[in-house]
PLY file of the C-alpha trace (Angstrom):
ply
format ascii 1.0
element vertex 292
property float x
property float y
property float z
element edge 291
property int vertex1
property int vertex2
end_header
-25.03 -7.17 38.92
-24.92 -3.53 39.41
-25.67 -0.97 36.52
-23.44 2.26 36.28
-24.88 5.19 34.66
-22.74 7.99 33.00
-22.50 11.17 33.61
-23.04 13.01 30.15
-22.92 16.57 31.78
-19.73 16.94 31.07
-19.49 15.94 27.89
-20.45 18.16 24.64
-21.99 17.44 21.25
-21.16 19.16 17.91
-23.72 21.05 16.48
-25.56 21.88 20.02
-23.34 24.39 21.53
-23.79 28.51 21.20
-21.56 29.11 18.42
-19.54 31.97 18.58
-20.24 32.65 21.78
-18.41 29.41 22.89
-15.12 31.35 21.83
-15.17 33.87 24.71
-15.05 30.12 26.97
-11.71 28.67 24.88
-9.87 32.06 24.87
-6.91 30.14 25.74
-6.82 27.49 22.60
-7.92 30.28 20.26
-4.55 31.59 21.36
-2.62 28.50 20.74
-4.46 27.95 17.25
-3.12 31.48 16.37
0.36 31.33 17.52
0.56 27.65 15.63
-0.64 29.52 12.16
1.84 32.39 12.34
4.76 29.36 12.92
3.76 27.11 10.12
3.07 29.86 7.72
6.58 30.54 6.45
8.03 27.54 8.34
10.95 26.34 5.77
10.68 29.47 3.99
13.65 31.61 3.13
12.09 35.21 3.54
9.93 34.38 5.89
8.08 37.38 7.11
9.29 39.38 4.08
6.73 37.79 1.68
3.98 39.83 3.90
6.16 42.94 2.37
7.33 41.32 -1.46
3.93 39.52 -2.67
1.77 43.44 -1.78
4.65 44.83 -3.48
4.99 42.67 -6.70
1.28 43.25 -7.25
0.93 47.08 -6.40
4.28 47.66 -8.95
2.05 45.40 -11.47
-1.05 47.63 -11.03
-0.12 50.69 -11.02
2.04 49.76 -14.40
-0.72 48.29 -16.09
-3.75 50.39 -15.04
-2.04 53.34 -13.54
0.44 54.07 -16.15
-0.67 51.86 -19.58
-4.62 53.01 -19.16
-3.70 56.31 -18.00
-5.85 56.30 -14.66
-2.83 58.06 -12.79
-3.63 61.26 -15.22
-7.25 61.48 -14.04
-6.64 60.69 -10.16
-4.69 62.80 -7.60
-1.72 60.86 -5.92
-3.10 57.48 -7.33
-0.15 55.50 -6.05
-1.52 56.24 -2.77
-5.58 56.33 -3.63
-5.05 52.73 -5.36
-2.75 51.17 -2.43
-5.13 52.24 0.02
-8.14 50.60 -1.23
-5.77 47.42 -2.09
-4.88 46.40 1.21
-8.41 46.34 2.35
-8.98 43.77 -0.64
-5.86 42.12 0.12
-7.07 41.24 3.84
-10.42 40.42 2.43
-8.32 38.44 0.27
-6.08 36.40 2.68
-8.74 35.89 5.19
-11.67 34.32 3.44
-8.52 31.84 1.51
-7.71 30.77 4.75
-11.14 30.78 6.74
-12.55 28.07 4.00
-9.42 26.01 4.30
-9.41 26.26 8.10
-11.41 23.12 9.11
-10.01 20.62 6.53
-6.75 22.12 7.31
-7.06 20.95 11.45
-8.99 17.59 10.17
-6.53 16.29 12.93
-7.66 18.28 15.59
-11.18 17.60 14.55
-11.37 14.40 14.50
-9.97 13.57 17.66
-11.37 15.83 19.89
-14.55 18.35 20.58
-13.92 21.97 20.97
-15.83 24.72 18.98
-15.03 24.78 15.39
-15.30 28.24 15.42
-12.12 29.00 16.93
-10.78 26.90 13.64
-11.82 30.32 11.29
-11.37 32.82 13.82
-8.37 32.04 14.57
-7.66 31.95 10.51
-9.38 35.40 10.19
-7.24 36.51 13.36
-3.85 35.19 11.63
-4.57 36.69 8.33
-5.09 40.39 10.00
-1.32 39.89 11.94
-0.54 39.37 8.37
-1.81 42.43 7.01
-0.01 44.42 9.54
2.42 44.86 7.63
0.79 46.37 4.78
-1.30 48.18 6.97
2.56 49.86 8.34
3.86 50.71 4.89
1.07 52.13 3.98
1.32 54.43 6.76
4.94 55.61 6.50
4.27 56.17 2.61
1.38 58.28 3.75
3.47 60.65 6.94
5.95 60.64 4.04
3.41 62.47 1.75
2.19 64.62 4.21
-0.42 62.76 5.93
-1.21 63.09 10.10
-3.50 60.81 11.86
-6.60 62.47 13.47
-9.32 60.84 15.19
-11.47 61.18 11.63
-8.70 59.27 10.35
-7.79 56.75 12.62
-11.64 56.57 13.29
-12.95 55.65 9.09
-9.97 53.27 9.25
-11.16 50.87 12.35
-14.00 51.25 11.00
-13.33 50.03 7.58
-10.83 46.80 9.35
-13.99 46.18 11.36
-16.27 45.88 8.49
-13.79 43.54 6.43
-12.88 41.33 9.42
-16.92 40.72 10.23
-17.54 40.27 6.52
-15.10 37.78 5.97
-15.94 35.93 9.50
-19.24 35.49 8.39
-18.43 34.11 4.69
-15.85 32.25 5.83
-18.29 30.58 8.36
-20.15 29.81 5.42
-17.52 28.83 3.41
-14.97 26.49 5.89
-18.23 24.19 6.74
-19.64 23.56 3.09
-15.56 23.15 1.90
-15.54 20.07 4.21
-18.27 18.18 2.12
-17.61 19.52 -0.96
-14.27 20.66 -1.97
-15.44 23.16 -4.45
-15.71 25.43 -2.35
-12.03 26.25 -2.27
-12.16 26.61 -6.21
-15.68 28.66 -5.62
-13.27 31.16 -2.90
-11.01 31.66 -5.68
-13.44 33.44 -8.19
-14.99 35.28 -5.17
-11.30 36.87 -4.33
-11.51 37.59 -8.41
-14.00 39.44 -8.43
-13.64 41.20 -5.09
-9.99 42.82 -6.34
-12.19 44.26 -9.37
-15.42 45.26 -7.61
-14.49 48.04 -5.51
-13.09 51.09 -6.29
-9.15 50.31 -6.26
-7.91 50.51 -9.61
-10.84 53.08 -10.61
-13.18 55.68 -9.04
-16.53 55.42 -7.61
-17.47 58.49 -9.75
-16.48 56.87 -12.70
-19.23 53.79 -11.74
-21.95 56.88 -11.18
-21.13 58.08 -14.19
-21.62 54.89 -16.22
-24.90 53.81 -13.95
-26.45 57.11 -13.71
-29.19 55.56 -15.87
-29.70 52.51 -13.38
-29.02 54.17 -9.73
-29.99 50.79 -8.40
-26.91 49.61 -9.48
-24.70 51.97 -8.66
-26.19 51.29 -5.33
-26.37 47.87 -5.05
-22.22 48.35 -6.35
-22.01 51.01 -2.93
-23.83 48.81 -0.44
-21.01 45.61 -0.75
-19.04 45.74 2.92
-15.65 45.54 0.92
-16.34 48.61 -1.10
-17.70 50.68 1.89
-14.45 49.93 3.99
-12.02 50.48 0.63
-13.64 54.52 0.44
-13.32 54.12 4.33
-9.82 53.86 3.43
-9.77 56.34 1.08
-10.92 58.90 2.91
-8.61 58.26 5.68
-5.66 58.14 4.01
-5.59 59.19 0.56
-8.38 62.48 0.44
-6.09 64.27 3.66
-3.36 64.82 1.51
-4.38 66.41 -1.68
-5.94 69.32 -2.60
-9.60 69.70 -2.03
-10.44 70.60 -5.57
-9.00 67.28 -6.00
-10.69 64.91 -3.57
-13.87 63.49 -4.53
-15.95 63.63 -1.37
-18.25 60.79 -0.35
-20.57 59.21 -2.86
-24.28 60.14 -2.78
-26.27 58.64 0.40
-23.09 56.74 1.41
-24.36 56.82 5.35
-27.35 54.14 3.56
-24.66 52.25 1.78
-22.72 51.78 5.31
-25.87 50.97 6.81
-26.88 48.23 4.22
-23.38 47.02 4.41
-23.51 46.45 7.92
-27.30 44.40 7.28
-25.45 42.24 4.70
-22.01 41.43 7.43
-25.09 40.68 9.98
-27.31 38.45 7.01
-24.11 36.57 5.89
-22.36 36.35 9.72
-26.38 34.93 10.68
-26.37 32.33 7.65
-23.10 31.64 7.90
-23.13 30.45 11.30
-26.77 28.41 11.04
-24.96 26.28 7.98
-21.60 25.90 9.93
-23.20 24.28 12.53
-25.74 22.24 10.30
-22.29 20.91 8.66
-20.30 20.07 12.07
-22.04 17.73 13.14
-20.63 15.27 10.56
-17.05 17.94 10.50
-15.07 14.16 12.08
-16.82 11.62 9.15
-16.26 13.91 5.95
-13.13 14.62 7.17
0 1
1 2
2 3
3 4
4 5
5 6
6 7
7 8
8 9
9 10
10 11
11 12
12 13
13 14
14 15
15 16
16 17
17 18
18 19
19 20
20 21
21 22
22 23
23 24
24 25
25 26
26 27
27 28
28 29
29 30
30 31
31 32
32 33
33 34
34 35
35 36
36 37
37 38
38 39
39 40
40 41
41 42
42 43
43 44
44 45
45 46
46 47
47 48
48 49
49 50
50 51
51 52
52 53
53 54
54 55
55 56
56 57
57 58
58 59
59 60
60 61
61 62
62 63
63 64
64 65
65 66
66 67
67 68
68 69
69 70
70 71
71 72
72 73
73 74
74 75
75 76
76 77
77 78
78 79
79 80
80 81
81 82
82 83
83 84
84 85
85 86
86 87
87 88
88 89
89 90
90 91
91 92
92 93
93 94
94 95
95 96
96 97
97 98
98 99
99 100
100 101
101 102
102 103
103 104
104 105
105 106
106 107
107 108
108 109
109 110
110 111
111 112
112 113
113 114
114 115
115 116
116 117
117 118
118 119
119 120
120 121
121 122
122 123
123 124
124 125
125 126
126 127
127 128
128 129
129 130
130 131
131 132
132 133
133 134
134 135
135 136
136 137
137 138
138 139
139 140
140 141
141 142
142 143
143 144
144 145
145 146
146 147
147 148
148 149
149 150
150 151
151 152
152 153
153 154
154 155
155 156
156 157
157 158
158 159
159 160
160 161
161 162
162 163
163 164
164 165
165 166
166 167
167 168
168 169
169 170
170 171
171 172
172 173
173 174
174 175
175 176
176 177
177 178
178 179
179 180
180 181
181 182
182 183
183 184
184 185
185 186
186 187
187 188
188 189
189 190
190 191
191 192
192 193
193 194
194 195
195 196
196 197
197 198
198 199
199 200
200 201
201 202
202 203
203 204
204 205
205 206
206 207
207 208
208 209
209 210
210 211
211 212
212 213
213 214
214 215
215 216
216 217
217 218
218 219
219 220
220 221
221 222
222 223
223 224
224 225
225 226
226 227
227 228
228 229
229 230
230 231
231 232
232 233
233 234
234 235
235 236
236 237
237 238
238 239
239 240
240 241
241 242
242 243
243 244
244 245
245 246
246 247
247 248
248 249
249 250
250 251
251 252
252 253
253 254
254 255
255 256
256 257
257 258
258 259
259 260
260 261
261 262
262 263
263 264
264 265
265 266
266 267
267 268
268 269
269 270
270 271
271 272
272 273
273 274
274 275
275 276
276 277
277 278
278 279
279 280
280 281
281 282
282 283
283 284
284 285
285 286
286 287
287 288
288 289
289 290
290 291
């Protein structure tokens, strides 16, 4: 009787990989993963890619009626239509992306359960679908801008890769978080919903930073703290790309007070969050196949 032994070498087991890292080896089927989200997102759908245009559109129109026009907020800010659409498509990728980085696991239970491959690709690839999506925003916003005025310089075009690399880290890192726990516990997708709540009212969109200094000067912890969160660094990113270059100086509001430490602490919270995130996603994926 002869005894065979197997050759585990090639063979790999969930949890004991490098992580992200692993991503850079399955190039190829992050690819696939991406080009299977863009064709099932609007699969069956009459508009199609339209709704990347009508749903940024329905809510800007609603925004700028209510807060813009009803509260009066256009009165007080320079070419608001433009400072306030701006800072919303920032939230809006923020937005889209951390919705469909926590659902991105349950939503490839399939895939997971029947074979090994990182389960990072699963919200990459989610985080790299929802920024194709944003393109589209990102385009009108541009043409409304040359249409005011506005050229591109490398200030510009600099503050706003800057402010899409911020967001897309930011949300990779939550969403880490996020997609592993929202296998167990289900929650989390109800959890995702408040954070997207209170991320459309946290930064400086519908309102001005000044007017949070104004109302914290008392407690400039807070007003700090308020400064320091990744999403409202890369919104006045944003702002200063696009909106401040085409109104008057007298107009603009310049940068808030020590906002080179509030990038810098934004950047230590994207590398905190991206760090935890990616410790409790693979803590969770070892049991990804029996939750599921």
């Amino acid at each position: 009787m002869t005894t065979s032994t197997l050759d585990k070498s090639a063979f790999d087991t969930p949890g004991t990989g490098r992580g992200l890292l692993d991503v850079f080896k399955y190039r190829y089927l992050l690819r696939l993963l991406i080009g299977k989200g863009s064709s099932l997102r609007y699969r069956n759908s009459v508009l199609g890619w339209l709704w990347s245009y009508v749903r940024p559109t329905v809510q800007f129109l609603v925004y700028f009626l209510i807060v813009g026009e009803i509260l009066g907020v256009r009165r007080s800010v320079e070419s608001f239509p433009i400072y306030m659409f701006s800072g919303l498509v920032v939230v809006n990728l923020f937005n889209e992306a951390i919705g469909a980085t926590t659902r991105s696991i349950v939503d490839n239970k399939a895939l997971v359960r029947k074979i090994y491959l990182p389960r990072e690709l699963f919200p990459i690839a989610a985080v790299v679908g929802s920024f194709i999506h944003f393109l589209p925003q990102l385009a009108v916003l541009i043409i409304v801008c040359v249409l005011f005025g506005w050229l591109p310089t490398f200030a510009s075009v600099g503050m706003m890769l800057a402010g899409l690399l911020l967001v897309l880290t930011f949300v990779l890192g939550v969403g880490l978080l996020f997609s592993a726990i929202n296998v167990r516990f289900r929650d989390a997708q109800n959890f995702i919903e408040i954070i997207r709540t209170i991320a459309t009212w946290s930064s400086p969109i519908m309102y001005t930073w000044v007017m949070v200094y104004d109302r914290a000067h008392h407690l400039p912890w807070v007003f700090e703290v308020y400064m320091s969160n990744p999403i409202t660094v890369a919104v006045e990113l944003f702002h200063e790309a696009f909106w401040a270059p085409i109104v008057p100086v007298d107009k603009q509001m310049g940068w808030p007070p020590e906002f080179g430490w509030n990038i810098l602490a934004g950047v230590l919270v994207i590398v905190v969050v991206t760090l935890i995130g990616q410790l409790v996603f693979r803590r969770f994926e070892r049991t990804f196949a029996q939750d599921l």
